[in-house]
N, C-alpha and C positions, 0 to 999 in steps of 0.2 A: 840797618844791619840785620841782617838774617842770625835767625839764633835757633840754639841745637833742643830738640824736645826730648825729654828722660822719655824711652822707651819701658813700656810694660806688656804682658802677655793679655792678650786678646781673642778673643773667639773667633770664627769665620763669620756668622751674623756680624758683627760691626766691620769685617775690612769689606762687606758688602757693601755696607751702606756708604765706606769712604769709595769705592768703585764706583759708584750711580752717582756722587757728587761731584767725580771727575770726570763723568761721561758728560754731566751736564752742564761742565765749566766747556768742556769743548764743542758741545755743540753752539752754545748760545753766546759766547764769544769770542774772538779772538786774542782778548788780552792775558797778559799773564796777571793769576788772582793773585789775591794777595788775602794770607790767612791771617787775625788778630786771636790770637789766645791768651787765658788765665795764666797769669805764673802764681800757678798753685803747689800747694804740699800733699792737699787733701788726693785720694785718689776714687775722684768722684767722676761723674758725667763725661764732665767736661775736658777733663786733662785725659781721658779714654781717646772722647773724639779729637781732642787736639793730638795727642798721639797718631791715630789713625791717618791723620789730615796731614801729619808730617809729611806723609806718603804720595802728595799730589802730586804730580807729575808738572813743571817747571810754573811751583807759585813759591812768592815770599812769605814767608812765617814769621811773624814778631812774636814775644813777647809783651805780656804789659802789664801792671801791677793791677791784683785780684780789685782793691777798691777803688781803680783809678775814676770810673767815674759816679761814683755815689757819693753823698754828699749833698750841703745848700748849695754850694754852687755848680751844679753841673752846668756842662758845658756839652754843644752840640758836638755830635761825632760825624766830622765828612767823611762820608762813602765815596770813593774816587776810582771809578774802573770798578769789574770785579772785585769782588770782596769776602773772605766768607767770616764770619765773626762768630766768634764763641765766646758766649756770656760764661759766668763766672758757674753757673747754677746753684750758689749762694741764696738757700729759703729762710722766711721771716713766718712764725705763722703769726705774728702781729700788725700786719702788712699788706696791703695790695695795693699796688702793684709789687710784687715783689721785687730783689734786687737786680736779679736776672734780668727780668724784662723790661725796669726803669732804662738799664744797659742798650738795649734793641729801643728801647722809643726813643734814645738821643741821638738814634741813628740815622743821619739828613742825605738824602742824594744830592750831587755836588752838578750833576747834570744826565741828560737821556740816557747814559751810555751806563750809569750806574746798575750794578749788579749785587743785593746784598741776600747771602745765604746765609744761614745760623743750625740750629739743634738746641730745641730747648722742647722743655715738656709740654704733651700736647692740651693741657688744659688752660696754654696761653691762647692757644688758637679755637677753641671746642668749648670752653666754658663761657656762663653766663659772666661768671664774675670779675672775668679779663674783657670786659666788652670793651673798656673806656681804654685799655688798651691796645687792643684790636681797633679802635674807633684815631688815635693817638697815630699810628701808624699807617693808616690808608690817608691821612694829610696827608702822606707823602709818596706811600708807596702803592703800588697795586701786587699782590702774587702772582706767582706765572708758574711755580711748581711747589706742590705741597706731595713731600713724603710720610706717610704714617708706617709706624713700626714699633714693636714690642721687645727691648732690649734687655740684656739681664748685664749689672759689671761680675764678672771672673773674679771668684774668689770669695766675692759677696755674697752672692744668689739674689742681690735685689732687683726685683721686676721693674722697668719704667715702659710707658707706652709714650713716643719724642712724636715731636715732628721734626722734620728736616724743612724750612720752606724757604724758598728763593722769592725776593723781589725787586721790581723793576722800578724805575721811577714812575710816582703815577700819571706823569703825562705822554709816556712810552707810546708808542703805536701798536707794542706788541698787546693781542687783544685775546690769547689763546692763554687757558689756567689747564698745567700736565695735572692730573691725582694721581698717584700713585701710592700702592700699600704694598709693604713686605712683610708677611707674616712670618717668625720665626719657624717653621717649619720648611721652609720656600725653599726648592733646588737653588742654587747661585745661578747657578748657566740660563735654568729657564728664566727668572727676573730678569739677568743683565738684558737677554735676549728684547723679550717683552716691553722692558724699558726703553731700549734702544729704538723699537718700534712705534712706540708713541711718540719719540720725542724729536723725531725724525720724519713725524706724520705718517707714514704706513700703512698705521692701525690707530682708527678711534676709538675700542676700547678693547680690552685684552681679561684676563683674570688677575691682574695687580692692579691693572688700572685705567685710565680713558682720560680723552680731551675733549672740554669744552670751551666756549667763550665765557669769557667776562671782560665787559665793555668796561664798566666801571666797578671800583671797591669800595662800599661805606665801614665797613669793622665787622660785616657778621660772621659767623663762627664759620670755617672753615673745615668740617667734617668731611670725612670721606664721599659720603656717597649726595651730600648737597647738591653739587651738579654735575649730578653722573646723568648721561644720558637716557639711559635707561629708564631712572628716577623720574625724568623730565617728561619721555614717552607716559608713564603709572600717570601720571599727575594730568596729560590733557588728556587720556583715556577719561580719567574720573570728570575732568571738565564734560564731557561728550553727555553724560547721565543728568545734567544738568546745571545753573546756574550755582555759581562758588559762595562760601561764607565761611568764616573763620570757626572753628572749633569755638572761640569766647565771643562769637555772636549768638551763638546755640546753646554754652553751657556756663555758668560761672564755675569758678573754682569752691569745691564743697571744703567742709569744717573737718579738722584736724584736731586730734587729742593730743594736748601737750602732755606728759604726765609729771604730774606735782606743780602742775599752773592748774588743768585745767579738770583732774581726779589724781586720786593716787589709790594706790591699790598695791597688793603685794604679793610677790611672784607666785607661790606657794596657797596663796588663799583661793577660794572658788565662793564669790558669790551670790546667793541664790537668787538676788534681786539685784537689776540695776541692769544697765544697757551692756551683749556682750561686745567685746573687742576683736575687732579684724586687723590684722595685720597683711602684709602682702605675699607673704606665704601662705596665708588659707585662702589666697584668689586663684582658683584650679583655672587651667588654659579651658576647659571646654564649658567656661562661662559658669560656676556656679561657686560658692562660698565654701573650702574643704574645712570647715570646722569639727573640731576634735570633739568626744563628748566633755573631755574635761576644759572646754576654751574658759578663761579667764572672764568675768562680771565687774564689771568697775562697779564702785562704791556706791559717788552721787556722778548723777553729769549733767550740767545744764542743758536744756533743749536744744540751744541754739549751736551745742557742738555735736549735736546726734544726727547721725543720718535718716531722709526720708525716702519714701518709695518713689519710683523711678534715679534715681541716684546713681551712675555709673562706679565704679569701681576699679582701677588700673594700678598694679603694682608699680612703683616708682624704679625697681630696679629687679632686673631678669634677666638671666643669659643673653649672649650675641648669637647666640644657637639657634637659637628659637626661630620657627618661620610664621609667627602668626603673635598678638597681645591678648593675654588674659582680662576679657572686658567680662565684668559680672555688672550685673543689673538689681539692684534693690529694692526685694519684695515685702509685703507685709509679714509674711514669713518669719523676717527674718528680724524682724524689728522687736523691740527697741535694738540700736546698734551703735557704734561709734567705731570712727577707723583712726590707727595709729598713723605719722607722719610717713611709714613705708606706704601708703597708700594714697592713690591721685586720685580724688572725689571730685566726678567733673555735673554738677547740678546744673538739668533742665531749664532753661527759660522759659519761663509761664506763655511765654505769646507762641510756642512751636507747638504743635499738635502730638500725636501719641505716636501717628503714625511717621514723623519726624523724626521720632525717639528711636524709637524700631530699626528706623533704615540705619541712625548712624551707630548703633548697637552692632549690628552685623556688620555695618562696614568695617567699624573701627577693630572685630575680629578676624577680617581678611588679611592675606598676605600682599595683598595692593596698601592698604593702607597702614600696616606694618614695614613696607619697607620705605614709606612718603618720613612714616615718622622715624624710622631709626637716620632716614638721614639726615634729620637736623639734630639729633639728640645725644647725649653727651656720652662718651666710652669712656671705662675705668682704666685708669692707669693703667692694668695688665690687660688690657682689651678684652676681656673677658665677660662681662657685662652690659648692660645698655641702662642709663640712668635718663628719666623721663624728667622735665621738666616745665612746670604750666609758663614759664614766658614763651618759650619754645613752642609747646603743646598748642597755647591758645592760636598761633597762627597758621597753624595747618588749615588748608583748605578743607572744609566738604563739601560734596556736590548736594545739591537740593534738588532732588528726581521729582520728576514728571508722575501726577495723579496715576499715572498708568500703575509706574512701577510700586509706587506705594502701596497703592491697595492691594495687588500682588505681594508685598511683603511682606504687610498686614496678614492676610489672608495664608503665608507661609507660617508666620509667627501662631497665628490662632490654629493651625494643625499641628504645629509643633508639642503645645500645651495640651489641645484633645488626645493625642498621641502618649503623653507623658500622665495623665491622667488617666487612660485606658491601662495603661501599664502599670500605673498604680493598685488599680484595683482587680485585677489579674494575679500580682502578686497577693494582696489582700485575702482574698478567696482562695490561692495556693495556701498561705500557713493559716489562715484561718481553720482550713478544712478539717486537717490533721490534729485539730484542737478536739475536736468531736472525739468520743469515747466510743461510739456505736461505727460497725462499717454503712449500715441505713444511713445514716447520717452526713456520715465521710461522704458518702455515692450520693445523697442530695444536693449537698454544697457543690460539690465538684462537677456537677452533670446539669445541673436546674439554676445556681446563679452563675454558672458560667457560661450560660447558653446565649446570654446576650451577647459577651463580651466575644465570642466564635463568632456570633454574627458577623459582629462589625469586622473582625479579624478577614472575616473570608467574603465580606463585602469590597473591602478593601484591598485588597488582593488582587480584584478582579480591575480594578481600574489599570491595574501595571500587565491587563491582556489589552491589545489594541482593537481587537475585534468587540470586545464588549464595550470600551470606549466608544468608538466609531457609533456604533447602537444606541447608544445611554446619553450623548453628551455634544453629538454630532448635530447640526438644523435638521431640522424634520426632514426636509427631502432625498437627502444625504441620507442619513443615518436610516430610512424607509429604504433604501434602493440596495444599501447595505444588508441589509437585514432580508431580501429576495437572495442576493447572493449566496448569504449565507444557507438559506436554505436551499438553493439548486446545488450545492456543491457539496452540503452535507448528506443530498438524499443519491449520491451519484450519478445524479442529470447533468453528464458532460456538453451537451446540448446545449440545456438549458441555461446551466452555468455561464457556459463562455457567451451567449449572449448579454445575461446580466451582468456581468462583470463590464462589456466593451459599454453598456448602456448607463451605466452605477457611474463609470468615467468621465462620460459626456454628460453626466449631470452635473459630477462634481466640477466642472471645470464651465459648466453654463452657470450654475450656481454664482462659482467664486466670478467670471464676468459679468454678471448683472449685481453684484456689488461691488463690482468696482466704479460701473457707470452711474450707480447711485450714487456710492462715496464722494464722488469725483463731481458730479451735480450737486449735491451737500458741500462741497469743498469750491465750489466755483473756480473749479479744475479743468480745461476743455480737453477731450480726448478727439484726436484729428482722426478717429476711425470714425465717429461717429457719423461725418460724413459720406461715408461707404454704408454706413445701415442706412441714411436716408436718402442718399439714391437705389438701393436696391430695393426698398421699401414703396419709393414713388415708381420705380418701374416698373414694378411689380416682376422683378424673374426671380420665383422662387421663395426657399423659405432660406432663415439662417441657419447656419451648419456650424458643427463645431470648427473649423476653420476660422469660423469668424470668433469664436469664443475667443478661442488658444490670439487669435490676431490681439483681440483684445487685452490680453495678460501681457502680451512681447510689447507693447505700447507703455503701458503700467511699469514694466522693466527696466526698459532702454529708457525710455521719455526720460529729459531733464528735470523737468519741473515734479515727476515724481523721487527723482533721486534727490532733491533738494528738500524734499518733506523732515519735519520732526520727527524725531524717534516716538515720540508716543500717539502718533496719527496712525490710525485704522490701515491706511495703505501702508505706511513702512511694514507691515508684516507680512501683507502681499509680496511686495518686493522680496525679501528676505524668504516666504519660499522660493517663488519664480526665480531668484537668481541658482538658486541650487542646482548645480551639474545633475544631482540623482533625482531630481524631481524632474528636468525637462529629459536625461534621458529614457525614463519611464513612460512619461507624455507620448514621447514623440514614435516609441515603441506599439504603446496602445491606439494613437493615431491611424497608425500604418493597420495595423491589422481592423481598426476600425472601415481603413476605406478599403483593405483587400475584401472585406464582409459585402462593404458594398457593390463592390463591382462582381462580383460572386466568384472573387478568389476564396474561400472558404477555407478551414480545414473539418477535414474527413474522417472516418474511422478509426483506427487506431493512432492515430496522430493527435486526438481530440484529449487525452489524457493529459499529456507532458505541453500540450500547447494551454489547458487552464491552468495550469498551476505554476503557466510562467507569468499567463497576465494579473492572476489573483497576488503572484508576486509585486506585480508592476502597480496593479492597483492599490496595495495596500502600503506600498509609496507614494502612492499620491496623495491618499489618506492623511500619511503622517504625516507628511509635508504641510501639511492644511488641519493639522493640530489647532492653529490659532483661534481654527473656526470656535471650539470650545467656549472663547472668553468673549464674540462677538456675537451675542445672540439674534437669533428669530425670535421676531416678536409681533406679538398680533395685538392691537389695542382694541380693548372693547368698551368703551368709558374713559370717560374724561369728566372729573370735574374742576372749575378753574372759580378762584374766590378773590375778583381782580381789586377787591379792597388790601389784601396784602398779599398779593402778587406771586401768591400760592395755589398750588392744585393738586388734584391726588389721580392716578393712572390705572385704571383696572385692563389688565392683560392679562395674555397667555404668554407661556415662553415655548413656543415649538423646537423642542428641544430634544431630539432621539426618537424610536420610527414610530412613535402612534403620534396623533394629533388630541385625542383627547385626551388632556391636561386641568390642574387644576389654573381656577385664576389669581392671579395676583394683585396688590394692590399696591402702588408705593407714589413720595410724594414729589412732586417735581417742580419744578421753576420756571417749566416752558408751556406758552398759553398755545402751541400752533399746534400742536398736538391734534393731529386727525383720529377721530373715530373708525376703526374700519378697517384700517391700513397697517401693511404691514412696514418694519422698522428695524434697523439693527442697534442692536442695545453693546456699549462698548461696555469696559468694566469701575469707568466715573459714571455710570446710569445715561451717559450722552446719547439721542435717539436720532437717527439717519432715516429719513422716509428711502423705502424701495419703490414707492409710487413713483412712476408707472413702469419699473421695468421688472419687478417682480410686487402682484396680486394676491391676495388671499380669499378660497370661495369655497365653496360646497360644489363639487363638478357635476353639471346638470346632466351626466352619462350614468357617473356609479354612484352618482349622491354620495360621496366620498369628498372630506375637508382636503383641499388640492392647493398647490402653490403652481401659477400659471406668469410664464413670461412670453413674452412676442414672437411669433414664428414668421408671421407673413403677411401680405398687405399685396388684396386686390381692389384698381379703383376707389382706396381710401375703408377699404374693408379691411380690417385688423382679425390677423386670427391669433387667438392665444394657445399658448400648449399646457400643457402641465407636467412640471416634471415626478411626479411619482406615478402617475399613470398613463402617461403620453397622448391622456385625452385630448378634444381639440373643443375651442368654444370661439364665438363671434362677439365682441362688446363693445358695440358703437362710440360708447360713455367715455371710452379712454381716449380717443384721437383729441381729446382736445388736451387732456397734458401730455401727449406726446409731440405737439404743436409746441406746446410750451417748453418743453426738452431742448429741441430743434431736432427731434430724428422722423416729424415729418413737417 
């Protein structure tokens, strides 16, 4: 018997949400539903939405008695056809499972065709501490639409943040879960609209909401953005950086102040000894501790509840606003210290490295890995919030990056500190100055100890010019042919210039192809050009041209077997310029007027102006493109010693490194006995050594007795000639045909 529901005044947010629950009785089946509601007095939740629900368009409405099924003896409730059931919203806080939700576990599908919808608070589906009932209900059921929404009752002003969710039987075939969220602020027309669209398939995801799969359901928490698309994409991007491990494989959960178990102290008091206390409001977003000068000094505390250095630091609860997590790192600084329960203390495991620590320090303040974690983490009743939890926390993935990128971050992290320490003492010297009573004085401090700190100021500075880069930081034959350029173009030798500029090109570009054929012989890599250098080598027509270079790079590009490389192999950064549209259209620009040069299309006269300063443009995109060369050094080994009782050695070299050759040498230790004397090498940024031998040499050029870098030009009757590129000398050297035998390029 259908029964009449006492109407009440209602908002337009809730007859929204009875709209979307009848859009999606119609779409998903054909039966008519059938509503179970509270016959209550209270005028709470539930008698709202039963109200609202009055309104569905041809379903049965019961009532039922508010305790009917609580109690020892409960009894299962068959779900039969569509259904949409309204628990009582009846709280215990003596209790969990509460009554409510006891209500939704007794709820059984009666078979596949079963349809059960509800409205209950969203911390049935989002919290930790309903798992066993989230876990109680996938026996049976699977989800197939979860609505999130921020409701207020009329009259009241109380805030609830519900979910609406719909479930199927879980042996159902249907294998698609709708999310959907409406924020109280949300037009009606644009959600219906949106809604409609997803649920409809249309659109896989919209700004309320999105579809994905879910094959199967064990009880996990059911938040919004869990298997939001998008989230799914953030998550195998962060795979890509490396191998996965859990956040509690890398950090245990650090120590917690109880206060009046574990110190007590009193609000009012300051004192002057004992560990201070952090709470989650002094953890500033841009990573550092915002302590007051009056922070609070516990009494006593034992060790084992104080924090130590490297110690992460994450507030437990922070806006939903926020696009990024306040991660502080724990210094000696800042020690002794202790954090209150508002703080999530995630401690290092002894067996991860420093530089381990580092990487997921800055991750864990990305907005990649703020929004991995807000979507398993819990929202406050008024959606307002995001509450951080270590069951939750400890399963997040982090990626374990590749030695590349570490020591890169490393190496970020330690300019970060140089930087913040230069700044310190900047300041220093500023109010110290003004401390002086005499202007003598003032004018020494201010002119004589701050002369260093200009230095580095305007040292540094110059690295963010590309042309001083290029210079300073580039391999020596690079950054030498750079540095002609520079001067035919500074002294307004248009001539001049445009030659070295098409000549500085063809180096760069012989350069980067005579490591890649090294790389690629270090990698036991075959490049199918090579073939073409050794019949044009045995035939002897000719020398090699940059045609053959640039051939060699579109090989490096296209080729399978290079685009299957590692992110952190020497070639993948090759590629990564080479694919660049503004890299090869520069190339292909300076090509062109390279061979108009040589066929003696030229330019002339007044054309000679605006024609350098387009290839000096062109050029200084090839340049940057070939940034990477920076962190792949030229290296010339001069010493070797190897100590094979413990399978150690130490390395004395040169780092040809920007346009002069003489350099200091270096010494460092290594683990590889094959180490040639003599030869040159490219040094990556794990200390890993790549012989250039034989396709780039290192020598004294027996023309200008100049330290020269010399690769293959030409080959008559087994006669090798070599070139050099900083000075395009030519030299004859018997000694090498036989590794270039060895190669196979003769």
């Amino acid at each position: 018997m259908q029964e009449s529901v006492p109407q009440f005044e209602t908002d337009d947010h809730w007859r929204l949400l009875a709209k979307l629950i009848d859009l999606f009785f119609k779409r998903i089946t054909k039966d008519v539903p059938t509503v179970w509601i509270p016959n209550t007095e209270h005028s709470d939740p539930a008698k709202l939405a039963s109200s609202l629900l009055h309104g569905l368009q041809s379903s049965h409405i019961f009532n039922r008695p508010t305790n009917l099924f609580l109690g020892s003896d409960l009894q299962d409730i068959p779900i039969d056809g569509a259904t949409f059931f309204v628990p009582s919203w009846k709280m215990r806080r003596d209790m969990r499972p509460e009554p409510y939700e006891l209500e939704i576990m007794r709820c059984r599908p009666t078979g596949q065709d079963s349809l059960l919808g509800t409205i209950i608070p969203s911390t049935t589906l989002t919290s930790r501490s309903a798992l066993k009932v989230r876990e109680t209900l996938a026996a049976s059921w699977k989800p197939v639409l979860v609505i999130h929404s921020t409701v207020t009752l009329p009259g009241l002003g109380l805030v609830f943040h519900v979910t609406i969710p719909f479930f199927a039987d879980r042996n159902t075939s249907i294998d698609q879960l709708y999310m959907f969220r409406v924020p109280p602020e949300a037009e009606s027309a644009a959600v219906l609209r949106e809604f409609n669209r997803i649920i409809e398939g249309k659109s896989q995801s919209s700004r309320y909401g999105y579809t994905s799969i879910l094959k199967t359901y064990d009880g996990e928490a059911l938040t919004f953005g869990r298997h939001d698309p998008e989230v799914l994409n953030l998550k195998r991007e962060v795979a890509n950086l490396g191998p996965n491990i859990d956040i509690g494989e890398m950090f245990s959960r650090g120590p917690n102040l109880v206060r009046s178990k574990d110190a007590t102290w009193r609000e009012e008091e300051i004192y002057s000894e004992g560990p201070r206390i952090i709470t989650g409001h002094d953890i500033a977003r841009y990573g550092a501790i915002g302590l007051p000068e009056t922070q609070r000094k516990s009494s006593e505390v034992a060790s084992e509840h104080q924090l130590k250095v490297g110690d992460l630091l994450l507030p437990r609860i922070f806006s939903s606003r926020r696009k990024s997590l306040a991660v502080v790192e724990v210094t000696e600084d800042l020690l002794p210290a202790v954090a209150l329960q508002s703080v999530l203390v995630l401690r290092p495991n002894p067996e991860f490295d420093e530089r381990d620590h580092i990487f997921v320090k800055y991750y864990l303040r990305s907005s990649i890995a703020y929004e991995i974690i807000k979507s398993t983490a819990n929202v406050s009743p008024t959606g307002s919030d995001v509450r951080l939890d270590w069951s939750e926390l400890r399963k997040v993935l982090l990626p374990r990056p590749d030695e590349a990128l570490k020591a890169a971050l490393m190496e970020l992290d330690d300019a970060a500190r140089q930087f913040d320490e230069w700044r310190s003492q900047a300041e220093t010297v500023l109010q110290s100055s003004f401390s002086e009573t005499s202007s003598k004085d003032i004018r020494r401090l201010i002119v004589g100890q701050g002369r260093e700190l200009r230095l580095r100021s305007q040292a540094a500075s110059l690295i963010g010019d590309s042309a001083y880069t290029i210079r300073t930081r580039y391999p020596y034959p690079i950054a030498y042919r750079w540095r002609r350029v520079e001067a035919a173009t500074s002294a307004g030798d248009y001539r001049g210039a445009y030659e070295e500029i098409l000549d500085s090109a063809e180096i760069l570009l012989c350069y980067l192809a005579q490591s890649v054929l090294a790389l690629a012989q270090n990698s036991q890599l075959e490049l199918g050009f090579k073939q073409n250098l050794r019949n044009r080598l045995a035939n002897g027509r000719g020398g090699l041209t940059l045609g053959d270079w640039i051939a060699i790079l579109a090989e490096v590009r296209d080729g399978k077997i290079f685009r299957r490389l590692p992110d952190e192999h020497p070639l993948s950064d090759f590629r990564a310029t080479l694919t660049d549209a503004a890299f090869e259209r520069a190339r292909d620009r300076l090509y062109k007027r390279r061979n108009d040069r040589a066929h003696l299309r030229g330019v002339d006269g007044p054309e000679l102006p605006d024609a350098v300063t387009e290839i000096l443009d062109d050029l200084t995109q090839l340049m940057t493109g070939a940034k990477f060369l920076t962190d792949l050094k030229l290296v010339h080994v001069t010493g070797v010693h190897w100590d094979s009782m413990r399978s150690q050695g130490s390395i004395t070299h040169r780092e040809l490194m920007g346009d002069h050759p003489v350099v200091p040498t270096k010494i460092l230790q290594h683990d590889k006995s094959d180490i040639e004397v003599g030869s040159l090498y490219l040094q990556d940024r794990q200390g890993g050594f790549y012989l250039l031998r034989p396709y780039l040499t290192g020598r004294h050029c027996p023309k200008c007795h100049l330290w020269s870098t010399f690769h293959i030009d030409s080959a008559t009757s087994k006669i090798i000639t070599l070139k050099s590129l900083e000075h395009s000398h030519t030299l004859v050297d018997p000694s090498i045909n036989a590794a270039l035998e060895y190669v196979g390029i003769l």
